[in-house]
C-alpha angles and dihedrals in degrees: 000000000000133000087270093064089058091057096035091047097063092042093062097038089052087048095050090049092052095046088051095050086061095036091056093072088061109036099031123064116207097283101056102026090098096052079048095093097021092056087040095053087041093056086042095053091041079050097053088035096061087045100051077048106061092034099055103023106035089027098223120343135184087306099052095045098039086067100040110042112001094051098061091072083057092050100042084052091051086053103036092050 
């Protein structure tokens, strides 16, 4: 995790909130149209939770791996073939 991610972090969370604020007139009726952004910035801080979790305290995991370093074979096949 490096300085950029703390610019580019609140950038993204503060575009996905807007484009659910206009995505909520058309997915939630009345009655669930409040819980829409509540539920949406409590799924996007677990997100972030789990993340900073298994950042700072496993130091990596399947996740993590899987995308340095196990995900670049994927991707040499796609292009090689």
């Amino acid at each position: 995790m490096g300085a950029k991610d703390l610019v580019i972090t609140p950038i993204f969370i503060l575009i996905i909130l807007v484009i659910g604020w206009f995505l909520r007139r058309n997915w939630a009726d009345q009655t669930t149209r409040k819980y829409f952004l509540p539920a949406l910035i409590t799924k996007i801080g677990g997100a972030l939770a789990v993340g900073i979790i298994y950042q700072f305290y496993y130091s990596g995991g399947d996740t993590f791996n899987y995308h340095t370093h196990g995900s670049i074979h994927i991707w040499e096949a796609f292009l090689n073939n």
